[in-house]
N, C-alpha and C positions, 0 to 999 in steps of 0.2 A: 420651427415646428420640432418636439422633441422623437426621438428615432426611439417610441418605445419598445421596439423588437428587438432593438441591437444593445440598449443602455440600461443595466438594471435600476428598478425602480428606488427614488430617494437619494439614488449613490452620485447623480451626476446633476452640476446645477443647470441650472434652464439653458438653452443653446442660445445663440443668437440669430434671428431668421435670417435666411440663407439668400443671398442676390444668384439673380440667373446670372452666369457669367455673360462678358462680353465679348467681340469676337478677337479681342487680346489675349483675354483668359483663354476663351477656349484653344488656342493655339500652345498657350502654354503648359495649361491641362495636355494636349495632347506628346507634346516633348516631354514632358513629366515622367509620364506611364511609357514611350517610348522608351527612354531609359532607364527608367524602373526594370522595364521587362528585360533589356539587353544583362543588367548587371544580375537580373536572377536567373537567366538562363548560364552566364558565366559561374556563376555561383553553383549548381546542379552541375556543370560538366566539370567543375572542380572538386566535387564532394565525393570521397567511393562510394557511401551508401546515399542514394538521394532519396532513402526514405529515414534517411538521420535516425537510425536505430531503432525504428518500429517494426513490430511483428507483421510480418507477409506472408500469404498463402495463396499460393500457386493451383485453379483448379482445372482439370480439364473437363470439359462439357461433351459428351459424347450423345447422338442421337440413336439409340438402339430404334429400329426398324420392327414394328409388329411380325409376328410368325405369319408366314404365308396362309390363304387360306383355302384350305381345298378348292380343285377346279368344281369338284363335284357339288359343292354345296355352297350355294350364293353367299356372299354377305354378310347379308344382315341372320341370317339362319346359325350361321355358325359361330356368330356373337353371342348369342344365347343359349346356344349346344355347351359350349365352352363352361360357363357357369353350371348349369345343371349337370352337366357328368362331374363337374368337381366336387359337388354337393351331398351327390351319391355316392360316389367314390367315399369325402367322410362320414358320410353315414353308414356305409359298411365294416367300415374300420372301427366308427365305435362301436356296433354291435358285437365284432367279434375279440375288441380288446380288453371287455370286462372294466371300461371306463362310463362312467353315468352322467352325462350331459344334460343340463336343465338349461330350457331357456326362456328369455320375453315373452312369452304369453304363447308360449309351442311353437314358438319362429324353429327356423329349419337349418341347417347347417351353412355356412360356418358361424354362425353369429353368437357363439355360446358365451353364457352366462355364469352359470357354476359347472365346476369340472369335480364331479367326486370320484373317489377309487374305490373301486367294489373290489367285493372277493375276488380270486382266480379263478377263471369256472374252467370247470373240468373237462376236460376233453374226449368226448363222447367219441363211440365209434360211428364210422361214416354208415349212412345208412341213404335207402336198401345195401343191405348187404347182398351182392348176385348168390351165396351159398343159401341163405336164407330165404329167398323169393319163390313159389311157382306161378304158376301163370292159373287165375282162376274165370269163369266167366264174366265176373264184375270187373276183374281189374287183379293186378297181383295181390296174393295172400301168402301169410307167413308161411314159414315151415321150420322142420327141423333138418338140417344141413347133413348130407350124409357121412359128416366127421361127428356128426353129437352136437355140434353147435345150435344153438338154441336162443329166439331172439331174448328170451327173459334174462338172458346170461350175457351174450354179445353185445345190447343195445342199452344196456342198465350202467348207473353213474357207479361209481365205487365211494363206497362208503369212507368217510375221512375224518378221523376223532381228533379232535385239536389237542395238543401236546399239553395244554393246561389244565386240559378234561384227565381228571385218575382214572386207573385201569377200572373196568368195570364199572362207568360214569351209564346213572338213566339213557335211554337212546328216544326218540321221539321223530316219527316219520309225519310230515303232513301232507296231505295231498288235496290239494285244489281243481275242482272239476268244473263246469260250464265255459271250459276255455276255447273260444274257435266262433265263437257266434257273433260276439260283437267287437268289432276292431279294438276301442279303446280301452277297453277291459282285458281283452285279452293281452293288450301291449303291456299295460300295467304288470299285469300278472306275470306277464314272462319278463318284464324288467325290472322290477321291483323285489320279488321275492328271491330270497335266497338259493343259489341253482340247485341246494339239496332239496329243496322242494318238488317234489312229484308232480307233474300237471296230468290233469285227464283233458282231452282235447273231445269235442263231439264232433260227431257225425260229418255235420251240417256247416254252411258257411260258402263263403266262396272262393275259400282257397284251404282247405286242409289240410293240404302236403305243405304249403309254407308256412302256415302257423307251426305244423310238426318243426319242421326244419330250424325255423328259428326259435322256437322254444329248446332244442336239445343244442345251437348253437350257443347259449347262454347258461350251457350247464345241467336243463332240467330232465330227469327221464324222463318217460310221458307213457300214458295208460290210452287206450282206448274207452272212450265212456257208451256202450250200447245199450238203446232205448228198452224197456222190458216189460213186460204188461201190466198197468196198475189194476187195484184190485175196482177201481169206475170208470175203466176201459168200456166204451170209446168216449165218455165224457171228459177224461182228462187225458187226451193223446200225447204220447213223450214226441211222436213224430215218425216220418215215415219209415220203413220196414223195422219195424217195433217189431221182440222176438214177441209172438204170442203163444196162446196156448193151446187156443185151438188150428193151428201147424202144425202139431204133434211133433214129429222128429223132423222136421225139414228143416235144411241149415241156409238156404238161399240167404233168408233175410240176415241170417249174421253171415253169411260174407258178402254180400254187398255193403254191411258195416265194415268188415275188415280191410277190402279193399280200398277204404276212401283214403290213406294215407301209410306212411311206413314208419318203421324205427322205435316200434312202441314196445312195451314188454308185457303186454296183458290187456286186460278186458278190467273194465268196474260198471256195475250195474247203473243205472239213471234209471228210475223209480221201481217197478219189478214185482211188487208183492208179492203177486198173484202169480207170475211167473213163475219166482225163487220158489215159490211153496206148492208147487206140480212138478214131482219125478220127474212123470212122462214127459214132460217138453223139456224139462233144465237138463236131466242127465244126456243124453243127445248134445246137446250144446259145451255142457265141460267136457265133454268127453271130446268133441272137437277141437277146443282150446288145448286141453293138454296135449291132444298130441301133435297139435303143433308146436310145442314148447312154450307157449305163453302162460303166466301166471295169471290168476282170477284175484282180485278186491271184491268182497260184500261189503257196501258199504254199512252194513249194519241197522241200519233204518226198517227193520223187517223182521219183526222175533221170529215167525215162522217159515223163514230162508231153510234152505235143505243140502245150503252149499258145505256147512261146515261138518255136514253127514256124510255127503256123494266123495270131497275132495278125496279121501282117504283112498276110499274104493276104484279112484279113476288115475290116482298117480298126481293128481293137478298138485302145483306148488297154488296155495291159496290163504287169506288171510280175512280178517274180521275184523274192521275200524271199529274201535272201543269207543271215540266219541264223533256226534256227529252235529254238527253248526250248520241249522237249518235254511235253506233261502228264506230271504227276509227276516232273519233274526236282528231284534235289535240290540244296540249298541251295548246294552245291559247282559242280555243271553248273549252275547260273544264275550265280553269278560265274563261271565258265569264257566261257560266251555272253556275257555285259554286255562283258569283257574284249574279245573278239574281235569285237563290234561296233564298239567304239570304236575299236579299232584299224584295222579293213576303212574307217572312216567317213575315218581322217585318211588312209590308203592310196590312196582310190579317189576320195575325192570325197564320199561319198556311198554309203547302204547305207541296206534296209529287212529290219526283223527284227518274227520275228511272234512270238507268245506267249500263255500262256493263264490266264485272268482266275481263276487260283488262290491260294489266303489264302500257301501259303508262297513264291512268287513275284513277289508282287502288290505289297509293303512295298517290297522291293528293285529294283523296276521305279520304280516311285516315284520313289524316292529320285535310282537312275542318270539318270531322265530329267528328274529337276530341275538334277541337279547338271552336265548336260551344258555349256549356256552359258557356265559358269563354266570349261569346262575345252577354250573354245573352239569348241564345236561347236554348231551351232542344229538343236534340235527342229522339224520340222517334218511337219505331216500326209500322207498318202499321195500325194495326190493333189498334190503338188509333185513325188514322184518319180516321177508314171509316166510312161511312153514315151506320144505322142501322134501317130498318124499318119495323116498327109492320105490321102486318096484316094486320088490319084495317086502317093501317095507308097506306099500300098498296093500300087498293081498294079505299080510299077515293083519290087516284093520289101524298100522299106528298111523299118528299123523302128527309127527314133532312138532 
């Protein structure tokens, strides 16, 4: 029978079949390999290397011992504690390293997919600031610090013209508002967008001190967005303590807005009409703002606003978004806006447009305000362009 395992195919002729030996052979088979093995073991105690010059590698096997595991927590509990503090532990490190992690279909840390490098974001100051704070009914509410300190001033990004940008390059502020209401929109928006970008946060939500928090941890200043009476109030509620108008001067309802989070530098209106365009109920209200140091945004959506009359006369730093990107606009009206931002910005100097932190808007907000440097122009947060006016500069009527 041929030993097709041991004998390459073709190379060896047919064998001859094999007889079982007998109990002659096998005795002599067995002396054979006896001395076989005597002369090869002579052979090995004779040789220095008895691996006749082959490569050898020496390993040692060591059994490392799991980490102990607390007496206080069983087992199987601390098997799984293990993994999830690791998980969070990197997920805190990429929010705060300005590294942008995509992954399989939103899997969770560590599993990452693509690792991109985002800008530097800037390093905001810590907020509450305890000089900045009083203690109001609702909750703490801003102030102005009795060194002059001012949250508009304290809690604002600093403005940064890229070295490629000429002196006196367009400037262009965006500011994105409905941030705080829906988890995944909101993350979008505070991850996504460039940290000069301005957010306005609402009210509402179930955690508005950590949407604050983590959106200024990635850079972005942040506004406060307070509901304001439209002009088919109660038919279209912005929501609850809405400033309205017939409150006259009572400021309850805006600070229970102001206390719902910290670290913000201003107020921007969320719809208002009717509000913006009654003395009686607005002047009361900016006149509250200012003297807490915060600045005022009109978002402009309201020809007969009265803020850019009052600002002068009350001290307020205040400003007026020249364009506005409607909720629900389509895909068409927001390149329409992007367009005419850019354009108003190389025009004038300078322009602020506002916008709302919606999925089909949101990509192409992006994108416009990355691409902007590149096409000349320097992004810059809010609070680079608002008007800021002295005192005196108040009563005498100007408003830079």
């Amino acid at each position: 029978m041929t030993d097709e395992l041991n004998e390459p195919l073709g190379l060896n002729g047919p064998s001859e079949p094999r007889r079982a030996p007998g109990r002659r052979g096998r005795a002599a088979v067995f002396v054979t390999a006896l001395l076989g093995g005597a002369g090869l073991a002579t052979l090995i105690l004779a040789t220095p290397d008895p691996h006749a010059g082959q490569p050898v590698a020496i390993a040692r096997i060591e059994i490392v011992e799991p980490p102990p595991t607390p007496a206080s927590a069983p087992a199987e509990q601390a098997s799984v504690a293990e993994p999830l503090r690791r998980a969070d532990d990197i997920a805190d490190i990429e929010r705060r390293s300005g590294v942008k992690v995509t992954r399989i279909g939103g899997g969770e840390p560590p599993a990452a997919l693509i690792i991109r490098l985002d800008e530097q974001h800037a390093a905001l100051a810590p907020a509450p600031d305890e000089r900045l704070v009083e203690k109001g009914r609702h909750g703490p509410l801003p102030k102005i610090g009795a060194d002059g300190a001012k949250p508009m001033e304290v809690y604002a990004r600093q403005a940064t013209i890229g070295a490629r940008l000429p002196p006196g390059a367009p400037r262009v502020a965006l500011v994105v508002g409905g941030v705080g209401l829906n988890p995944r929109l909101s993350a979008n928006a505070i991850d996504e967008l460039p940290g000069a970008v301005t957010l306005a946060l609402a009210p509402y939500g179930a955690d508005p001190e950590g949407v604050a928090t983590r959106a200024r941890e990635r850079g972005h200043e942040i506004l406060l967005q307070a509901p304001m009476e439209p002009y088919d109030y109660p038919r279209e509620n912005p929501g609850p303590h809405t400033l309205l108008t017939t409150r006259g001067a009572g400021l309850d309802d805006l600070h229970w807005l102001m206390s719902r989070f910290s670290g913000y530098i201003g107020i921007v209106n969320y719809l208002g009409a009717q509000f913006t365009a009654d003395a009686t109920a607005l002047t009361p209200a900016l006149t509250d703002i200012a003297g807490r140091g915060l600045l005022y945004l009109d978002d402009g959506t309201s020809p007969r606003s009265l803020v850019s009359t009052l600002a002068p006369r009350l001290a307020l730093a205040a400003a007026r978004a020249d364009v506005a990107i409607e909720a629900g606009a389509s895909g068409e009206a927001v390149e329409k806006a992007l367009t005419q931002i850019e354009a108003l910005a190389r025009r004038n100097g300078q322009v602020i447009a506002v916008a709302g932190a919606l999925p089909q808007a949101m990509t192409r907000i992006a994108r416009f305000a990355r691409e902007l440097e590149r096409k000349g122009i320097a992004l810059v947060p809010l609070s680079a362009l608002v008007s800021r006016v002295e005192d005196k500069e108040a009563r005498a009527g100007k408003w830079k």
